[in-house]
Legacy VTK file of the C-alpha trace (Angstrom):
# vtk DataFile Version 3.0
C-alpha trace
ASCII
DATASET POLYDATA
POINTS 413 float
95.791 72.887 109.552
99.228 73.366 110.338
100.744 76.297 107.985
104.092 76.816 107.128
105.189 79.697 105.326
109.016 80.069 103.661
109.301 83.918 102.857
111.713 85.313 100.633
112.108 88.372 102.821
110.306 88.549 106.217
106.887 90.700 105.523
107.146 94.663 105.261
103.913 95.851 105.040
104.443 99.649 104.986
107.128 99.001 102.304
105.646 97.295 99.512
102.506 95.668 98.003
103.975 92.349 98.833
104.332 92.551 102.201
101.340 93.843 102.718
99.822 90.941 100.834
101.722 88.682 102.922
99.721 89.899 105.623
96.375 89.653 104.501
97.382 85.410 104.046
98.458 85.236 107.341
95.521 86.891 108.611
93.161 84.699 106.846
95.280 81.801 108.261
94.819 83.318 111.689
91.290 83.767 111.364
90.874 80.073 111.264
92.706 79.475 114.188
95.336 77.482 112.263
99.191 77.180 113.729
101.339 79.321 111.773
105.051 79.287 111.563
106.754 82.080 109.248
110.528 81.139 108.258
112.539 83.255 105.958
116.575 82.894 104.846
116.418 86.120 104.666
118.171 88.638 107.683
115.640 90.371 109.720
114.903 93.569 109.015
113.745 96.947 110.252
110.385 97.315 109.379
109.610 93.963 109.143
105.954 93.298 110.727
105.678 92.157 114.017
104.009 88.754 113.729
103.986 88.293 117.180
100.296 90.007 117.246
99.330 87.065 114.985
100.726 84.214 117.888
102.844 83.310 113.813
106.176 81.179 115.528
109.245 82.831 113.385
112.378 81.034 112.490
115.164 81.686 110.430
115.940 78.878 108.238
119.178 78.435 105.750
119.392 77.624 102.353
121.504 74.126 101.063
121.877 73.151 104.834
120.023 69.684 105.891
119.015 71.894 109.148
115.883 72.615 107.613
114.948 68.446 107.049
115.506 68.354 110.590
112.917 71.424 110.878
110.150 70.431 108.786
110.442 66.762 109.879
109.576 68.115 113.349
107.346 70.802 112.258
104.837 68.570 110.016
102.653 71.071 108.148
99.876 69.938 106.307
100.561 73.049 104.099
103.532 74.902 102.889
103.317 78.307 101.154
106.454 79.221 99.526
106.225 83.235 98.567
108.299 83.656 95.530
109.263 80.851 92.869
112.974 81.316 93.987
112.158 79.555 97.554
109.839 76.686 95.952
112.729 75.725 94.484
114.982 76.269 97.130
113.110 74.100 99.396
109.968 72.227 97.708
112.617 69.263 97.041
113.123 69.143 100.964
109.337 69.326 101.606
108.540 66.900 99.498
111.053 64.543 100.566
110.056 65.089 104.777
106.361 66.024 103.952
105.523 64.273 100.991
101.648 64.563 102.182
101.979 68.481 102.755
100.247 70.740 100.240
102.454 72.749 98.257
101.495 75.968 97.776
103.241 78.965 95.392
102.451 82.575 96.504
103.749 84.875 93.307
102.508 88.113 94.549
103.325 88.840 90.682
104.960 86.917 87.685
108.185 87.835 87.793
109.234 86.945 84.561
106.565 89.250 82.844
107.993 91.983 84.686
111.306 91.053 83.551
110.387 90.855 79.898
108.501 94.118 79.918
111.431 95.669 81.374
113.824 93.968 78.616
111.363 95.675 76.124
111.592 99.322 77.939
115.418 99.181 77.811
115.292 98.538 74.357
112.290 100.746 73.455
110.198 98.162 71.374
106.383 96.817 72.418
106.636 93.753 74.855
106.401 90.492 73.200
105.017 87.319 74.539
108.835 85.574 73.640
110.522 87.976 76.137
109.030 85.468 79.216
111.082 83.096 77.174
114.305 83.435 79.348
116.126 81.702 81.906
113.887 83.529 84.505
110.390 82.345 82.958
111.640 78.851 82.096
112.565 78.648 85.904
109.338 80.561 87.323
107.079 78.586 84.773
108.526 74.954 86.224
107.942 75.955 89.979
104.093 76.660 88.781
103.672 73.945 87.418
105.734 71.518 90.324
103.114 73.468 92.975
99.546 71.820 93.664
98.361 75.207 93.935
99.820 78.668 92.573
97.793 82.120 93.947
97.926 84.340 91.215
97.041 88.511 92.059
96.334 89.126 88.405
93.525 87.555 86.374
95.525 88.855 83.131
98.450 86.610 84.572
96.270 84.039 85.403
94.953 83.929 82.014
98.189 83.895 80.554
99.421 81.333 82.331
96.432 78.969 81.499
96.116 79.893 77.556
100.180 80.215 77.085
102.077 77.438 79.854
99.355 75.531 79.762
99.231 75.340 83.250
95.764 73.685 84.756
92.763 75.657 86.137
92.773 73.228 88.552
96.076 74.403 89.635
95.625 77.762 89.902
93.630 80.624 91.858
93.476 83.849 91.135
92.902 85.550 94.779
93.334 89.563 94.348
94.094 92.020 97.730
91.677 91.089 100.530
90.787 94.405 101.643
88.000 95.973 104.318
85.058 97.659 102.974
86.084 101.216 101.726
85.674 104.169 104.217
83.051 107.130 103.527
84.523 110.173 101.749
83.115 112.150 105.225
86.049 110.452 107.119
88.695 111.473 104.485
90.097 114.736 103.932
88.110 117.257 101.512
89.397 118.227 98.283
90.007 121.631 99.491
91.508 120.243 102.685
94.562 118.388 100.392
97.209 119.523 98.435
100.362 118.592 96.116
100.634 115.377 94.413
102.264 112.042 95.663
103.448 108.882 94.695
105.227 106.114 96.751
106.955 103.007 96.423
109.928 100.610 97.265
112.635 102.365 95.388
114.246 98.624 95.488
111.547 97.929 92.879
112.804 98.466 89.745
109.393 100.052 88.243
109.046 102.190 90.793
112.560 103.410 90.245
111.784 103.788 86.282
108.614 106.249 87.492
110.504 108.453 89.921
113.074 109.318 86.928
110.328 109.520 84.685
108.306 112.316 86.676
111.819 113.691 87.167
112.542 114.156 83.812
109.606 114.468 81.052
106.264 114.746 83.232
106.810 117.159 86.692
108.489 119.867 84.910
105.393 119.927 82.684
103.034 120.181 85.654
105.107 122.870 88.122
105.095 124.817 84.791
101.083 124.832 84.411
101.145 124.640 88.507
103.545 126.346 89.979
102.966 126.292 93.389
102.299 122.891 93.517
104.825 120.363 95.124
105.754 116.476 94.465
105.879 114.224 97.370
108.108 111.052 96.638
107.924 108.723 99.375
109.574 104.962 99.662
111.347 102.649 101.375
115.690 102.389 100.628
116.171 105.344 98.495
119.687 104.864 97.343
122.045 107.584 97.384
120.821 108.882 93.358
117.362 109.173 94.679
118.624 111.825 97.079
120.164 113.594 94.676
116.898 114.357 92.854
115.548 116.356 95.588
115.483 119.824 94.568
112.994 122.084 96.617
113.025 124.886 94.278
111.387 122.591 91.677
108.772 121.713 94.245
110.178 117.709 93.456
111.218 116.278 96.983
112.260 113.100 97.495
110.881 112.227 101.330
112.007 108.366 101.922
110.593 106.219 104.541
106.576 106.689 105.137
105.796 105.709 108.569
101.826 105.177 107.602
101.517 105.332 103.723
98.156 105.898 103.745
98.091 108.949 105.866
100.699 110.926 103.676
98.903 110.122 100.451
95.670 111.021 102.165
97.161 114.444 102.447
97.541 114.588 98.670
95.011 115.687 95.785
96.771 113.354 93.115
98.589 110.245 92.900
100.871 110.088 89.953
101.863 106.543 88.988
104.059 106.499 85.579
104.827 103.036 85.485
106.067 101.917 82.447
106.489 98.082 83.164
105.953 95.612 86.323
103.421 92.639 86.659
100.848 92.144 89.442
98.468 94.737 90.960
99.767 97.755 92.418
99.730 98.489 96.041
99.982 102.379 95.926
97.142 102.504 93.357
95.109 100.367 95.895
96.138 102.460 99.294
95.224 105.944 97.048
91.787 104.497 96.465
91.174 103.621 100.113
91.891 107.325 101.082
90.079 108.666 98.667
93.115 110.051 96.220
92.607 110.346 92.625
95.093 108.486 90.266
97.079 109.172 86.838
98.545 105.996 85.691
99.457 103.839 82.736
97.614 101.060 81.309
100.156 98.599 82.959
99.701 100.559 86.199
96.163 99.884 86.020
96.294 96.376 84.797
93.493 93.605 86.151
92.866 96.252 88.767
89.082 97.772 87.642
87.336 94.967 85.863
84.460 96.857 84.098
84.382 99.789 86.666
85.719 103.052 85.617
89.145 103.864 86.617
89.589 106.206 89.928
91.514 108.821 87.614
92.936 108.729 83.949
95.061 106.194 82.505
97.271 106.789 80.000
100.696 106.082 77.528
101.155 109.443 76.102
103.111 112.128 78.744
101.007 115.111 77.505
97.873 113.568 77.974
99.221 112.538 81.653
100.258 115.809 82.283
97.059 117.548 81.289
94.861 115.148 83.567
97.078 115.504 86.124
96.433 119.502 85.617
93.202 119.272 85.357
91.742 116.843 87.778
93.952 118.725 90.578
91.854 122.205 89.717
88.402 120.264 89.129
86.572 119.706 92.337
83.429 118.049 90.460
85.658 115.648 88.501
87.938 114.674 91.237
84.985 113.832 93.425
83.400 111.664 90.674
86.538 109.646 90.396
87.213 109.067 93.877
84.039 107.438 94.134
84.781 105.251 91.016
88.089 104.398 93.169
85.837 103.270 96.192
83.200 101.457 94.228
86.608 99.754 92.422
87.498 98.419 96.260
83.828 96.992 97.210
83.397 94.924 94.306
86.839 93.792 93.782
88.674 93.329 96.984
86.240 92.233 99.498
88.162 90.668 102.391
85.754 88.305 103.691
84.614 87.465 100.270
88.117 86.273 99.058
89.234 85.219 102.390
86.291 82.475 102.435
87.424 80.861 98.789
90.858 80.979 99.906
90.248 79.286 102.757
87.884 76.808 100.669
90.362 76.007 97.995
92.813 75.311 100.332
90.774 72.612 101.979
89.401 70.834 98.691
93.423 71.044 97.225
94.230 69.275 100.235
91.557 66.544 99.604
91.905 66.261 96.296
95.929 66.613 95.892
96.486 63.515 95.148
94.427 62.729 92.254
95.778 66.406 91.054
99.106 65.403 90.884
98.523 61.888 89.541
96.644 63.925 86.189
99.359 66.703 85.992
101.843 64.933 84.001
103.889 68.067 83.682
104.424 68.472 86.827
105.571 65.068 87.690
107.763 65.356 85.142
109.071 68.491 86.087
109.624 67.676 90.187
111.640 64.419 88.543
113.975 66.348 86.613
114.540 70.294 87.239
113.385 69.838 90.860
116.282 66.967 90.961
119.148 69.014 89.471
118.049 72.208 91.901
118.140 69.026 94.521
121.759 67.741 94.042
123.379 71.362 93.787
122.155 72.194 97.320
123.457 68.573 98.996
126.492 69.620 96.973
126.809 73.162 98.434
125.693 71.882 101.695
128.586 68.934 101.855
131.039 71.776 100.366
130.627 74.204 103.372
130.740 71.032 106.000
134.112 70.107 104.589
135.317 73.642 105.049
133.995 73.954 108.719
135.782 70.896 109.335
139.024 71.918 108.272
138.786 75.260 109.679
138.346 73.201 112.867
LINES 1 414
413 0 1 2 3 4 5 6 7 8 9 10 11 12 13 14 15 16 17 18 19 20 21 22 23 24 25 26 27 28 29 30 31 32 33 34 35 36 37 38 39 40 41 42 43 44 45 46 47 48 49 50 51 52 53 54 55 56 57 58 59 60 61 62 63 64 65 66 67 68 69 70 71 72 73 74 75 76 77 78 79 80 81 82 83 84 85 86 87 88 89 90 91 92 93 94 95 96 97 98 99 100 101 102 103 104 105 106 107 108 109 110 111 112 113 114 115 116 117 118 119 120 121 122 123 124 125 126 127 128 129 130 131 132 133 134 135 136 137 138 139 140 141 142 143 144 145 146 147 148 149 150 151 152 153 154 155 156 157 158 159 160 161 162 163 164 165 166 167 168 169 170 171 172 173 174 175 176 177 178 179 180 181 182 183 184 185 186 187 188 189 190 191 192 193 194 195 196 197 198 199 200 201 202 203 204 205 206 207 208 209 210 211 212 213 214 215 216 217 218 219 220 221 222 223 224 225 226 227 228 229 230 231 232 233 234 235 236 237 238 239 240 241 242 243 244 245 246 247 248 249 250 251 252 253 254 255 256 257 258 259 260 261 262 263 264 265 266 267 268 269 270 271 272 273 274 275 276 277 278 279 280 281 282 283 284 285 286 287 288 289 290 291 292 293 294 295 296 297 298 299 300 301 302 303 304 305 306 307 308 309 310 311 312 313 314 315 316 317 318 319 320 321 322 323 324 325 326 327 328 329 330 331 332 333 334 335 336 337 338 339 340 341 342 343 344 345 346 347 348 349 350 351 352 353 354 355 356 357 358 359 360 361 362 363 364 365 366 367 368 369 370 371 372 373 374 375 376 377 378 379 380 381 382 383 384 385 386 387 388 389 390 391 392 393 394 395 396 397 398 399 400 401 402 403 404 405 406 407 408 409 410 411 412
């Protein structure tokens, strides 16, 4: 199988959950000795991954230029994976126009327009309703779903949604969760009386992660350095902007650190990971890299969302500030406690997250979608309909753009 994958940014593993999701697809891919080629609009970047060490051939592609029909035509994948809604419908119209046999695959890594909407509801301090997905963002994110032969979905709440609320097809859909190793013994992590301070991490280009570093700033960490007051915060993420700076303040014990070269060594160091996330969609990465080290988590319910399944939560979740602050308290001074829930965290891992389990059906679906692609999109009426009209419109405003900006490099010649 030839893969081609269209990126929305080129992969940062050590930066956010996506990235590092974006790995764990190409390494499946790799494991099947499959060609690879990664391409990405998107300017390269610093601590992008080096895909190199997967033989993955990279090329920068660019958006509303007919370069890229000229690409795929001599590429022929039998599969495309477009990560992010925003590139399906950059470039799905293209594929399906050179490729029209190629599998057309949507990676969401989370639904962006329930993140929106439960952000919408924050800002305006009211519960999240089902009606805030109802904007220009979900009608757009909803349509590339349903246009794709196959959307992986990270979340089985999402997942569920989608199928009992878009009424988007089992049959186009797979919910395929991190794809992780098999979760270390607690002999080859640091003790409890070995670690120290709390932690919490995250792209601070990530809105929700954002919204938690001023909420520990402001209602929950003066709370805890008053009950523990030689304890420190450790804030780590990539970008911190200029008003993340400002909030470090050493005297409070709250430091803002930036950049972690290896995010699971620095919260391995830490007792606690604090996670006040009060919206965002999809699994979350830092909850995921505490429980492989062994760290103890406070979070919210939507922080802990389609994470556990049945199995008891590596920590305490919770909405109320008090009650986070008190099991924050008192799971950092409880050895017995703190011990019981880091198991929980690693039993959470090895029944959930299994990386040759998941890579297997991934690899699986892919192959039957392929087979059976046809008859799928011959019964998904909706999505016919939806690649003849939105996909159209999307369609003629790129050769538009495109034939605007050869006009102007003509004259400018």
């Amino acid at each position: 199988m030839q893969i081609l994958v269209i990126g929305y940014v080129w992969p940062e593993p050590n930066s956010s959950a996506a990235g590092s999701r974006m790995m764990q697809l190409l390494h499946s891919f790799h494991q099947q000795n499959w060609p690879i080629t990664f391409a990405s609009p998107a300017q390269l970047s610093d601590h992008m991954a080096d895909l190199s060490e997967y033989n993955i051939n990279v090329t920068q592609i660019e958006l509303n230029n007919d370069s890229f029909d000229r690409f795929i035509d001599d590429l022929q994948p039998n599969i495309v994976i477009f990560d992010r809604f925003m590139m399906e419908e950059q470039f799905a119209w293209r594929v399906e126009k050179c490729c029209p046999d190629a599998l057309r695959v949507l990676n969401t890594e989370d639904l962006h327009s329930l993140r929106h909407g439960r952000h919408q509801a924050v800002k305006t301090e009211r519960p999240f309703q089902l009606k805030d997905m109802y904007s220009d963002l979900g009608v757009r994110e909803i349509a590339a779903i349903h246009r794709s032969d196959l959307t992986l979905m990270i979340s089985e709440y999402e997942t569920q949604l989608l199928k009992d609320e878009f009424q988007v097809p089992e049959s186009h859909l797979m919910y395929l969760p991190f794809m992780l190793e098999e979760a270390p013994q607690s002999t080859a992590l640091p003790l409890f009386e070995e670690r120290q301070h709390f932690v919490t991490i995250g792209n601070f280009r990530h809105a929700p992660n954002w919204d938690a570093v001023r909420q520990l700033k402001t209602h929950i960490w003066p709370k805890i350095r008053q009950a523990l007051p030689t304890t420190e915060l450790h804030i780590y993420g990539a970008y911190p902007p200029p008003k993340a700076s400002q909030l470090h303040n050493p005297k409070q014990g709250f430091h803002i650190k930036g950049w972690a070269e290896d995010a699971k060594q620095v919260i391995s160091q830490a007792r606690i990971c604090l996670a006040p996330i009060r919206f965002g969609a999809g699994i979350k990465g830092k909850l995921v890299e505490a429980m492989q080290v062994g760290t103890p988590s406070i979070t919210t319910k939507i922080g802990a969302e389609a994470m556990a399944g049945p199995w008891p939560w590596n920590g305490v979740i919770t909405d109320d500030v008090d009650e986070f602050v008190a099991a924050a308290v008192s799971l950092y001074q409880d050895q017995a406690s703190w011990q019981l829930m880091q198991n929980n965290g690693f039993s959470i891992l090895n029944a959930r997250f299994q990386r040759n389990e998941w890579q297997n059906k991934l690899i699986q679906r892919l192959l039957r979608q392929v087979q059976l692609k046809d008859v799928l999109r011959d019964h998904h009426f909706w999505g016919k309909m939806l690649r003849h009209h939105s996909l159209k419109s999307t369609q003629y405003m790129s050769q538009w753009i495109a034939l605007k900006n050869q006009q102007e490099t003509s004259a400018e010649k």
